[in-house]
C-alpha positions in Angstrom: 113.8 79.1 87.1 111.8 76.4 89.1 107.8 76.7 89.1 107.8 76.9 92.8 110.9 79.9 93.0 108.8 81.9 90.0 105.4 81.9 91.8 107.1 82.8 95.2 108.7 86.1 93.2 105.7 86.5 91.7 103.8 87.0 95.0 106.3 88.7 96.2 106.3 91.8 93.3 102.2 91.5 93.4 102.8 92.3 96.9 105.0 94.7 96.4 103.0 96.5 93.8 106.1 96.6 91.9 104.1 95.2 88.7 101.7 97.4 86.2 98.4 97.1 87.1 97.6 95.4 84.1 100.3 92.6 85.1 98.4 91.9 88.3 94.6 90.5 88.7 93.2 92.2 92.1 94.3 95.9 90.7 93.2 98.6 92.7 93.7 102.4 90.9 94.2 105.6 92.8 92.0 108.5 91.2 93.7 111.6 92.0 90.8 114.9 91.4 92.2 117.9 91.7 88.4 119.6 92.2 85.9 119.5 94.7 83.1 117.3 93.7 80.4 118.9 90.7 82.8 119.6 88.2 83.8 118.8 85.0 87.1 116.9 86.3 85.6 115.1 89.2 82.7 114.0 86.7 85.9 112.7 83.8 87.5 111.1 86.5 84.5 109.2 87.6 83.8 108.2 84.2 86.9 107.3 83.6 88.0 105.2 86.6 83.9 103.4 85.9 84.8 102.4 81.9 88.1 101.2 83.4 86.6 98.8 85.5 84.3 97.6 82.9 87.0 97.0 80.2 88.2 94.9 83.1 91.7 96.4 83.3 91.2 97.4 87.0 89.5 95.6 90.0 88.6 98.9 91.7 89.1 102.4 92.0 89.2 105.2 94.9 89.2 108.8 94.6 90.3 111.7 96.2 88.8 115.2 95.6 91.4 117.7 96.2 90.3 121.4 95.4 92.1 124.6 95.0 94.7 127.3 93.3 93.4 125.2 89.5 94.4 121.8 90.5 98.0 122.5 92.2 96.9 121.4 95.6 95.8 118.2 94.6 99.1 118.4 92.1 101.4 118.9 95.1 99.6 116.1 96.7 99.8 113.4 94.2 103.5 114.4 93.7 104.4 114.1 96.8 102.4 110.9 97.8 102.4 108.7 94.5 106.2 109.0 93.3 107.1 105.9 91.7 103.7 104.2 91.9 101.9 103.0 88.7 98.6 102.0 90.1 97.9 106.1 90.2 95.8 108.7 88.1 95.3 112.1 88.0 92.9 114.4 86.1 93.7 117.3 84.5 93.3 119.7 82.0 94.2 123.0 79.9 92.4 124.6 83.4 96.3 123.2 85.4 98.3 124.8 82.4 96.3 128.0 83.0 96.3 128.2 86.8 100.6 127.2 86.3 101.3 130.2 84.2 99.3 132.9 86.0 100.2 131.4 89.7 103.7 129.4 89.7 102.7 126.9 92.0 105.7 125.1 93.5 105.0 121.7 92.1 105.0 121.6 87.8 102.8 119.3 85.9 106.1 118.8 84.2 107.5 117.4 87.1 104.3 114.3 87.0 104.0 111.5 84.2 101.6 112.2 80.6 99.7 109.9 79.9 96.7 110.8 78.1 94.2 113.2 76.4 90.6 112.2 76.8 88.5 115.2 75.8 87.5 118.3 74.8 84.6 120.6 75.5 83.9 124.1 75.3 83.0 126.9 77.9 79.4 128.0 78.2 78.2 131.3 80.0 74.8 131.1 81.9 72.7 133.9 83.9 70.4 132.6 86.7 66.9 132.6 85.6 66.1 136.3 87.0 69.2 137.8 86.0 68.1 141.6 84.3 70.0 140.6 81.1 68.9 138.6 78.9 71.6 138.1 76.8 75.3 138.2 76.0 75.0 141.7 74.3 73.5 143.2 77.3 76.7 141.7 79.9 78.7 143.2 77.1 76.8 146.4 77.8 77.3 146.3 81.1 80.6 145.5 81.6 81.6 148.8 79.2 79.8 151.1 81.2 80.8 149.9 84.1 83.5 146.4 84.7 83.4 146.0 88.1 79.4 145.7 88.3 79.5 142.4 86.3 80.6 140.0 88.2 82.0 136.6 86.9 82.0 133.1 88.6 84.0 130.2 87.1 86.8 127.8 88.2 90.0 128.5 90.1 92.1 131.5 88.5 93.5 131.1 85.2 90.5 128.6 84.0 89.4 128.5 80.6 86.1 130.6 81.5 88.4 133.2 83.0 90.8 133.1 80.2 87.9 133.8 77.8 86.4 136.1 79.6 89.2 138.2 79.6 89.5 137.9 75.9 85.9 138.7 75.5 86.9 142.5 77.8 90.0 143.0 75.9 88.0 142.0 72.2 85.6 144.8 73.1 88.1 147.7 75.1 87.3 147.0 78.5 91.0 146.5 80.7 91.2 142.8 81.3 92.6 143.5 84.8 89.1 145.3 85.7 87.1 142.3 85.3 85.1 141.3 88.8 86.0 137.6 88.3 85.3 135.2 91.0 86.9 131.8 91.7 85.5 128.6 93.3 87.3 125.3 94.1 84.6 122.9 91.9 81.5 123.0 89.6 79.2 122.5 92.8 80.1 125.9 94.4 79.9 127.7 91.1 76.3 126.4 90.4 75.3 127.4 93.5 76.3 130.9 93.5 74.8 131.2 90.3 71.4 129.8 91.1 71.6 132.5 94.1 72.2 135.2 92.2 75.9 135.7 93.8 77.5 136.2 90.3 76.3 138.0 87.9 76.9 135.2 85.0 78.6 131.8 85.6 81.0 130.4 83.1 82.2 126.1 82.2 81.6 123.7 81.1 78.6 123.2 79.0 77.7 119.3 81.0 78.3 121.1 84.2 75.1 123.6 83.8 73.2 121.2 81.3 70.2 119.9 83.9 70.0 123.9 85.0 69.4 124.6 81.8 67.5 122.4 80.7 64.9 122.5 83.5 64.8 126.9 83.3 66.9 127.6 86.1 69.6 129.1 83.8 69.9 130.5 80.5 72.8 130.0 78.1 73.8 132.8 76.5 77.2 131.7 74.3 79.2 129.2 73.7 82.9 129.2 72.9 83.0 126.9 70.2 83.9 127.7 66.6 80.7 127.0 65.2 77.4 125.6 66.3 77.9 122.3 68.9 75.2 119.4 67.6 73.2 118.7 70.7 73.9 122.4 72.2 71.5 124.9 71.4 73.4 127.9 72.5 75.0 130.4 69.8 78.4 130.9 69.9 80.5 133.8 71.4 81.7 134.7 67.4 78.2 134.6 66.0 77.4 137.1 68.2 80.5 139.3 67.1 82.9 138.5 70.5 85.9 136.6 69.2 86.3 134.6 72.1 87.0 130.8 70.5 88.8 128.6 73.3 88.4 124.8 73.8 88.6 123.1 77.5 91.1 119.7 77.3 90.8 117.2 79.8 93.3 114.0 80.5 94.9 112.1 83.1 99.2 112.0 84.5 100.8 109.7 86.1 102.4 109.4 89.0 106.6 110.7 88.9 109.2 108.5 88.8 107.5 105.6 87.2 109.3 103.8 84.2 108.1 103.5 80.6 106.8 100.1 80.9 104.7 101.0 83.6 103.5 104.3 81.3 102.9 102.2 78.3 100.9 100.2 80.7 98.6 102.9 82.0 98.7 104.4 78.6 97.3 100.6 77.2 94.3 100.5 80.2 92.9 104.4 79.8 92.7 103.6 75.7 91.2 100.3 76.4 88.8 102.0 78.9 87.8 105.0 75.8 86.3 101.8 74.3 83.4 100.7 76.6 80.2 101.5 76.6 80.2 103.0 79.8 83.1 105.8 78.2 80.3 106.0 74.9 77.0 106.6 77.6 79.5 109.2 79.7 80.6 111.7 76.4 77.1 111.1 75.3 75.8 111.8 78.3 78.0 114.9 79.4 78.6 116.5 75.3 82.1 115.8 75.6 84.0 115.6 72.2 86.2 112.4 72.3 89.7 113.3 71.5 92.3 110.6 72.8 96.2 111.4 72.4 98.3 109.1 74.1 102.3 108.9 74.1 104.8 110.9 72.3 101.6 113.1 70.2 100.3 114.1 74.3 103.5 115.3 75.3 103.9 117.7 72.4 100.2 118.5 72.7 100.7 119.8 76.2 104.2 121.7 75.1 102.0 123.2 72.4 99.0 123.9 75.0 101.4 125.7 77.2 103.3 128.4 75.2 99.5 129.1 73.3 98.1 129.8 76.6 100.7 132.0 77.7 100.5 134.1 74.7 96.5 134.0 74.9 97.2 135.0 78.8 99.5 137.8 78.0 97.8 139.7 75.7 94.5 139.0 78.4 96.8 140.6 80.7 96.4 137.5 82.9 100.1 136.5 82.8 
């Protein structure tokens, strides 16, 4: 091919956006956030789309915060606008699988593109600062004599804090279906109605309440970890004597339709992006547990995810 008749294609399929992004210079990435602003997804996708930008595998990056029903609206929207283009994220997280099982939204992550696992992090349950408990024992307490007079305030239905809060009822004999669980769109709302005394106990996230708890304005009272988090000075749910062990995954899709090439591609540019030290400052920063899995190992990851949380959900009575 002539220099002159390869540069004009070239231009052409830069134009075109038919390349990966990594192929092209001037790349500009579409952050899909399936949360309002505040939250633990609209903070990984933030950090994520900023370490991308200074491994220097994208020129810029635009977000979209779109909240609701655990991530499916914002699923149905980057379905449905993003088929077949590879300059487009989305985050999303064991929260999605959750929401999918107990709601059946229309749209299936299955029918979007995996393309990575970036972290993991474990649920924390906070009282606002005048709360009359002071501890996990005396919810627990609580919610026996009486279920409906505790109530709950996490993400969307079918979140990890609503899963384990409904293993934490059925561990001690309360009906999981009697739990007073409230749902907001993003980590925002959630702190809000927790630092107004509107819910009785707020559960995510541990980065999502940190500066609250740090500063007085809520007290942790268990963690969901299997032992003792360095850097989190919170005792877990188990140590305690509640049996409630469940980890919150985060990680980003791609768009449907797009080929493997363009897959490998993104797959390339998110590991390339773990490896900054703007991705180092943001795990540091937020107490997230790296835990990359790209490729083949995601995809059975998230098969795996799936049929556990089901049978977690069922015996909850959530599914």
């Amino acid at each position: 091919m002539r220099r002159d008749t390869f540069l004009k294609s070239a231009a052409a399929l830069a134009l075109a956006g038919a390349w990966p992004l990594a192929a092209r210079a001037a790349a500009n990435l579409k952050m899909m956030i399936p949360a309002n602003p505040g939250g633990g997804w609209d903070a990984t996708g933030r950090a994520l789309g900023a370490a991308m930008q200074e491994a220097g595998v994208v020129s810029s990056v635009t977000y979209e915060n779109k909240g609701g029903a655990a991530g499916a609206i914002g699923l149905a929207q980057f379905f449905n606008a993003s088929r077949g283009d590879p300059n487009a994220l989305m985050v999303m997280g064991a929260v999605m699988l959750g929401g999918e099982i107990r709601n059946r939204p229309p749209v299936s992550i299955t029918q979007v593109t995996p393309i990575a696992r970036l972290t993991t992090e474990y649920n924390v349950f906070v009282l606002p600062a005048n709360s009359p408990f002071k501890s996990m024992a005396d919810v627990v307490a609580q919610l026996k004599k009486d279920p409906g007079s505790v109530k709950w305030g996490g993400g969307s239905a079918g979140a990890t804090e609503h899963i384990a809060i409904a293993m934490l009822a059925r561990r001690v004999g309360v009906d999981p279906t009697k739990i007073n669980y409230v749902p907001f769109r993003g980590g925002g709302e959630a702190v809000a109605a927790i630092l107004g005394g509107n819910v009785s106990v707020g559960g995510s996230g541990y980065s999502e309440f940190q500066s609250y708890i740090d500063s007085g304005r809520m007290k942790a009272i268990g963690v969901t970890s299997e032992s003792r988090i360095q850097g989190i000075p919170v005792p877990t749910m188990k140590e305690q004597g509640f049996d409630v062990v469940l980890g919150n995954w985060r990680g980003v899709y791609g768009a449907a339709g797009i080929d493997e090439a363009q897959k490998r591609a993104l797959a390339d540019m998110v590991a390339k992006a773990t490896r900054t030290k703007s991705w180092a400052d943001s795990l540091a920063k937020n107490n997230w547990t790296p835990a990359l899995l790209v490729g083949k190992p995601f995809e059975t990851f998230v098969d795996e995810s799936f049929a556990e949380l089901r049978a977690t959900m069922v015996k909850a009575g959530m599914a």
